[in-house]
SEDODO-642718 format. One record per residue (C-alpha): residue in one letter; x negated, z negated, y negated. Coordinates in Angstrom, 3 decimals, padded with zeros to 6 digits. Example, Ala and Ser with C-alpha at 12.3 -4.5 7.8 and 13.67 -1.06 7.14 Angstrom:
r=A | px=-012.300 | pz=-007.800 | py=004.500
r=S | px=-013.670 | pz=-007.140 | py=001.060
//
This chain:
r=X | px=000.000 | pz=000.000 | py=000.000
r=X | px=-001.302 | pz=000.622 | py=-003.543
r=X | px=-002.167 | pz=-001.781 | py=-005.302
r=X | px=-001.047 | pz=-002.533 | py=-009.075
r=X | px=-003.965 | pz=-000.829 | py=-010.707
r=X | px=-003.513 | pz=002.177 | py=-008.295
r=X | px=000.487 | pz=002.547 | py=-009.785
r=X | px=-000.399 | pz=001.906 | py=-013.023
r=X | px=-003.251 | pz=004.468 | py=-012.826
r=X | px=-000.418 | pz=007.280 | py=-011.300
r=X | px=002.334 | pz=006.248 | py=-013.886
r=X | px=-000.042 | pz=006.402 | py=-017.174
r=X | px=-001.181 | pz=010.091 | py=-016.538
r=X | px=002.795 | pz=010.491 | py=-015.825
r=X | px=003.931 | pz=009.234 | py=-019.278
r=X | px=000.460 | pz=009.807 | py=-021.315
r=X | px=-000.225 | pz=013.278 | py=-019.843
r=X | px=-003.604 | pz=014.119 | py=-017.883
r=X | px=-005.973 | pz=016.771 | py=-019.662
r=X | px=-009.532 | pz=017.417 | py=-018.261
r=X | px=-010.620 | pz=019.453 | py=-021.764
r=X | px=-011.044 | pz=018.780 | py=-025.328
r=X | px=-007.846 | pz=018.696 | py=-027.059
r=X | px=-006.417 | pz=017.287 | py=-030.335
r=X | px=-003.781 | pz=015.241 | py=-030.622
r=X | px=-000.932 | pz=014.935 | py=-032.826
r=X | px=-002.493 | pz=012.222 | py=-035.577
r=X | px=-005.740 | pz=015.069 | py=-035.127
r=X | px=-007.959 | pz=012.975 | py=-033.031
r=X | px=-010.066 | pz=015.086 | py=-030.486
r=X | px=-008.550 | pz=013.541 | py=-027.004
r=X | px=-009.613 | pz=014.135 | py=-023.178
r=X | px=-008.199 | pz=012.883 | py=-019.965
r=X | px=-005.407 | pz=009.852 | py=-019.977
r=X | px=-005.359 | pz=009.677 | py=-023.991
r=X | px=-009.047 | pz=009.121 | py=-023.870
r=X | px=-009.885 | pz=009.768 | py=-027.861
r=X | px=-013.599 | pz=010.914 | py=-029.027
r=X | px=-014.556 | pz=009.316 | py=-032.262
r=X | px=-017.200 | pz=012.028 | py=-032.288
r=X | px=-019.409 | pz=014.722 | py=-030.314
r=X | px=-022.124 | pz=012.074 | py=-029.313
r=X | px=-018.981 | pz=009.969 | py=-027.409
r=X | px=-017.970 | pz=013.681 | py=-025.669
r=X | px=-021.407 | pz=013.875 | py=-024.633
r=X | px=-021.506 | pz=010.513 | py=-022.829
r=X | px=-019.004 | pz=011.800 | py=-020.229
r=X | px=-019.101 | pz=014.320 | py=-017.327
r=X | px=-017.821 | pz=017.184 | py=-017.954
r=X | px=-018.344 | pz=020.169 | py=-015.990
r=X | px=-018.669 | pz=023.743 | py=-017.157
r=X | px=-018.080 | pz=026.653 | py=-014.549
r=X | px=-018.810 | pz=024.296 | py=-012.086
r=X | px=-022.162 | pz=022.393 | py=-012.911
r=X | px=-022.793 | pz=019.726 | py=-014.895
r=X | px=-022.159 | pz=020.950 | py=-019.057
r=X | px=-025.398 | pz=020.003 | py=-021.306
r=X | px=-024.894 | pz=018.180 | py=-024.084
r=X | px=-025.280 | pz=021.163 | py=-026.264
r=X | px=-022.384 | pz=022.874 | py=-024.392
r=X | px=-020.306 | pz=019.792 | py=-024.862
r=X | px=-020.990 | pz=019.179 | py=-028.570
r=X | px=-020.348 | pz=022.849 | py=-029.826
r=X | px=-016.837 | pz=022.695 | py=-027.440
r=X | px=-016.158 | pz=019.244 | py=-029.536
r=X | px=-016.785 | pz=021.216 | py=-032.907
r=X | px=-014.620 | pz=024.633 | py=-031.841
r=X | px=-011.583 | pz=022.116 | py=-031.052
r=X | px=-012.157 | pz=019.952 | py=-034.014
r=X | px=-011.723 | pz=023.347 | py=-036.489
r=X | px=-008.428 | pz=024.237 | py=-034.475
r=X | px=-005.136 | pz=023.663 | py=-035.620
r=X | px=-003.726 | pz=019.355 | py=-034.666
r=X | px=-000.759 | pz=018.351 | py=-032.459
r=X | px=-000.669 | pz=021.889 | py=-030.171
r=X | px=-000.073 | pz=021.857 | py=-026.365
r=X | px=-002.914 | pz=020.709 | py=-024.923
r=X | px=-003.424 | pz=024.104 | py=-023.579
r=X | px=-003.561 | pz=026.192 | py=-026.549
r=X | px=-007.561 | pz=024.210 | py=-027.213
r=X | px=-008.632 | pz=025.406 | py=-024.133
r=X | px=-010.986 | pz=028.213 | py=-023.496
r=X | px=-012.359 | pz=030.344 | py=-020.762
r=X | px=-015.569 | pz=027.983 | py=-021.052
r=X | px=-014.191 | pz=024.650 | py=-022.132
r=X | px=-016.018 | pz=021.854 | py=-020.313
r=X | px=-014.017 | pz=019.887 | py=-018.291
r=X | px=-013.937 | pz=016.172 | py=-016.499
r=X | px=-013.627 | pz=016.157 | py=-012.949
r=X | px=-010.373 | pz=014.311 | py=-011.925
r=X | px=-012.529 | pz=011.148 | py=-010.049
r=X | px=-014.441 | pz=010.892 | py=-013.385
r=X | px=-010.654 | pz=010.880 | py=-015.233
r=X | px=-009.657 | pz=008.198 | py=-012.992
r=X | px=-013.208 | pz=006.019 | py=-013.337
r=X | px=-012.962 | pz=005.783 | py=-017.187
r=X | px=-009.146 | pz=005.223 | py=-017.060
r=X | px=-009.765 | pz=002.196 | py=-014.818
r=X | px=-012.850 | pz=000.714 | py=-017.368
r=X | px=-010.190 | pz=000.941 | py=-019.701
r=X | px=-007.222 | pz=-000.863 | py=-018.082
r=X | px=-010.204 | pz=-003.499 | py=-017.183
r=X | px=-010.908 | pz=-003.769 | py=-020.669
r=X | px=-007.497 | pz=-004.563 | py=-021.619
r=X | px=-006.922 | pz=-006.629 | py=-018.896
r=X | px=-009.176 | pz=-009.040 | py=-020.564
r=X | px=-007.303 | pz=-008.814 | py=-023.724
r=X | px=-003.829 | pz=-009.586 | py=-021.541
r=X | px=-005.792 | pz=-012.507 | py=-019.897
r=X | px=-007.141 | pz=-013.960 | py=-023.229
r=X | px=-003.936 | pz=-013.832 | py=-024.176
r=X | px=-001.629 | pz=-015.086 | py=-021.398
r=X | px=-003.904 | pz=-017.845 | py=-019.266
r=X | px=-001.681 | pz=-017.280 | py=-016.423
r=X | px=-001.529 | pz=-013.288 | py=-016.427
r=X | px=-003.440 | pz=-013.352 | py=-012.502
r=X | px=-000.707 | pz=-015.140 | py=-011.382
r=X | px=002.284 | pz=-012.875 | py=-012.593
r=X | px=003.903 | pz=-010.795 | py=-010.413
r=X | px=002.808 | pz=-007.303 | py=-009.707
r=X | px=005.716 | pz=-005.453 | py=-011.243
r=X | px=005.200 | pz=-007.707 | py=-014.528
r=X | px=001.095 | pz=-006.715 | py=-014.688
r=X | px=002.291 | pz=-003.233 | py=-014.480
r=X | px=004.857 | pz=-003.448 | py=-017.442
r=X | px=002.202 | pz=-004.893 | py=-019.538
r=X | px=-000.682 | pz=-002.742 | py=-018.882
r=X | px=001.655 | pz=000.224 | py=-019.898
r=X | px=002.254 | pz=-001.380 | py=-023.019
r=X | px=-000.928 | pz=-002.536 | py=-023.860
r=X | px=-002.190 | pz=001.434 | py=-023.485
r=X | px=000.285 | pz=002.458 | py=-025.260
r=X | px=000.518 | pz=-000.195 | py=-028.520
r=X | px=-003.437 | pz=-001.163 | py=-028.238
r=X | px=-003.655 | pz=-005.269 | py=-027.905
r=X | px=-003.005 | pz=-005.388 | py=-032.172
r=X | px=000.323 | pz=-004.404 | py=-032.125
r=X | px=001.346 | pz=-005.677 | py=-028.293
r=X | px=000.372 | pz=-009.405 | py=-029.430
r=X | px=001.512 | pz=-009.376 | py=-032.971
r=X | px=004.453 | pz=-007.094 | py=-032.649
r=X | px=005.914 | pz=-008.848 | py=-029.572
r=X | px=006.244 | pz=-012.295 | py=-030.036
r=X | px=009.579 | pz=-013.112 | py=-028.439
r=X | px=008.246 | pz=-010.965 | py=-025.297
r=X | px=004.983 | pz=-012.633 | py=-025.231
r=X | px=006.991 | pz=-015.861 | py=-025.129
r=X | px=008.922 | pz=-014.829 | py=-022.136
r=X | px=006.070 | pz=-013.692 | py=-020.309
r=X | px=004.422 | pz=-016.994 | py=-020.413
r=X | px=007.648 | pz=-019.071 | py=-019.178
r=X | px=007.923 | pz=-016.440 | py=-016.415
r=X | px=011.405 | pz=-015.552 | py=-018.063
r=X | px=010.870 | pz=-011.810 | py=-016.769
r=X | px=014.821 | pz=-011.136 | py=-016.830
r=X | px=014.145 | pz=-012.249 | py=-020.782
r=X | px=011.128 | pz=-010.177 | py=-021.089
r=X | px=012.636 | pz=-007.010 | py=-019.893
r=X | px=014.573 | pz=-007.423 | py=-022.279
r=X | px=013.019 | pz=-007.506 | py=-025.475
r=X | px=009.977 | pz=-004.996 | py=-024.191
r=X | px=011.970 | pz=-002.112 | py=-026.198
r=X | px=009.578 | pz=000.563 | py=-027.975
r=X | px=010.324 | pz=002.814 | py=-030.729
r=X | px=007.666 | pz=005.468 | py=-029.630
r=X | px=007.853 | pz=006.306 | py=-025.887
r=X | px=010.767 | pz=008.151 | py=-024.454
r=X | px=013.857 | pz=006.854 | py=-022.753
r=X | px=012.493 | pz=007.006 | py=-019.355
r=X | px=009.155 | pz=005.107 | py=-020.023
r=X | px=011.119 | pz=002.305 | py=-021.751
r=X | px=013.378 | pz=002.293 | py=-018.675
r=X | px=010.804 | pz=001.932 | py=-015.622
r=X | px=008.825 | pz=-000.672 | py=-018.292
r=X | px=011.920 | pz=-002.835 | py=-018.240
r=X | px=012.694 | pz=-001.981 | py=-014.239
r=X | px=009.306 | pz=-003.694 | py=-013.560
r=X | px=009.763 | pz=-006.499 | py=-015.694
r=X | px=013.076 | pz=-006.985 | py=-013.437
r=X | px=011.382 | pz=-006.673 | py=-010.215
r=X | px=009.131 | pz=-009.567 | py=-011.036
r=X | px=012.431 | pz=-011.640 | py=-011.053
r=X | px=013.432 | pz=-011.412 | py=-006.946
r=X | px=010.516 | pz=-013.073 | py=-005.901
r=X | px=011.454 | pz=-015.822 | py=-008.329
r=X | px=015.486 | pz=-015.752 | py=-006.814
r=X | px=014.146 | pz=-015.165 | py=-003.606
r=X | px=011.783 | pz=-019.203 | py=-003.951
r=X | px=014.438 | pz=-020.717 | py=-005.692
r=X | px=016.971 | pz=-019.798 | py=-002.881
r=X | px=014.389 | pz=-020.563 | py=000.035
r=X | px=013.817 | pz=-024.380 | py=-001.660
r=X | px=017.505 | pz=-024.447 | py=-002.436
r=X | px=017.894 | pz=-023.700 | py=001.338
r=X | px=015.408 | pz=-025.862 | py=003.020
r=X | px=016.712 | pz=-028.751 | py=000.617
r=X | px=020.190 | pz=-028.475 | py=001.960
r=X | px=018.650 | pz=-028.329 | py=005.435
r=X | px=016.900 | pz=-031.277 | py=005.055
r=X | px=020.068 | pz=-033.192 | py=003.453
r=X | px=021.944 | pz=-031.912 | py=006.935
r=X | px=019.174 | pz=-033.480 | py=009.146
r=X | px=019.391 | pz=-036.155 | py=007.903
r=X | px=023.501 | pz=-036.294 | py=007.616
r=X | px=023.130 | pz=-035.647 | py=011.541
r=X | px=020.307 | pz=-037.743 | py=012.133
r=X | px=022.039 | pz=-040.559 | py=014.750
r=X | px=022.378 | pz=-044.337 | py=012.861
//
């Protein structure tokens, strides 16, 4: 079974989009990969990108940075790429998005003490929201959530974990797995309930 990482690695290239060349995006930052943005040539030249199948030089990747940074912002992704446009392997796509969801699982664990202990569908709703707000606006924008989430109040914290920017559907499964951190609470709270009315009938039995 895959674990939490693994879905949240398949879900953000569903909702953020997964592009292996230079592109810009709509606020005109050059952007690779899972939403990866480039402050500048020298940060494109740190990763490994391929051209026509070997690894691109740094020259090759810095004049590919300048051609998309003179092009037109906010296009399809595909209208920056060329017949030679370096390109990152998908395995090398999938190693820096995992450094990043490390990174900001250290923010969410700053933040919330007991964050390894949450359930696995409420780690997942808050690594999609920390990708997509950056920790800034998660932790000051969401203070009733961020309440919630550290009472384990996930029926509460699905819903106030409403966002302006992402679609109807990524709002949706955000809240879904904020709910499905809730069964496993029903699910101890009706196994104690249960043993503790067993108990009380032992002992109702029990002879004099």
């Amino acid at each position: 079974m895959a674990t939490y990482i693994e879905q949240s690695l398949v879900m953000l290239k569903q909702f953020e989009g997964c592009v292996p060349w230079m592109y810009r995006d709509t606020v005109g930052k050059v952007t690779v990969g899972v939403g990866l943005m480039l402050p500048d040539a020298a940060a494109a030249e740190t990763l490994p990108f391929l051209q026509a199948g070997h690894s691109a030089t740094p020259a090759q990747i810095h004049a590919d940075f300048q051609r998309v940074m003179l092009l037109p912002e906010g296009k399809p992704a595909a209208f920056y790429r060329s017949t030679i446009s370096p390109e990152l392997p998908p395995q090398a796509i999938d190693a820096r998005l995992r450094i990043v969801l490390q990174t900001f699982e250290q923010h969410l664990r700053a933040r919330l003490p007991h964050y390894d202990s949450f359930p696995d569908g409420a780690k997942l709703a808050l690594l999609d929201m920390i990708y997509n707000l950056g920790p800034g606006e998660l932790f000051s924008g969401y203070p009733h959530l961020l309440a919630a989430v550290e009472q384990g109040q996930w029926a509460q914290a699905a819903a106030q974990c409403l966002r302006h920017g992402p679609g109807e559907a990524r709002n949706v499964w955000t809240r879904n797995q904020f709910l499905s951190a809730v069964l496993p609470v029903i699910r101890a709270e009706a196994e104690g309930w249960l043993k503790r009315l067993w108990r009380r009938l032992r002992t109702l039995w029990s002879p004099g």
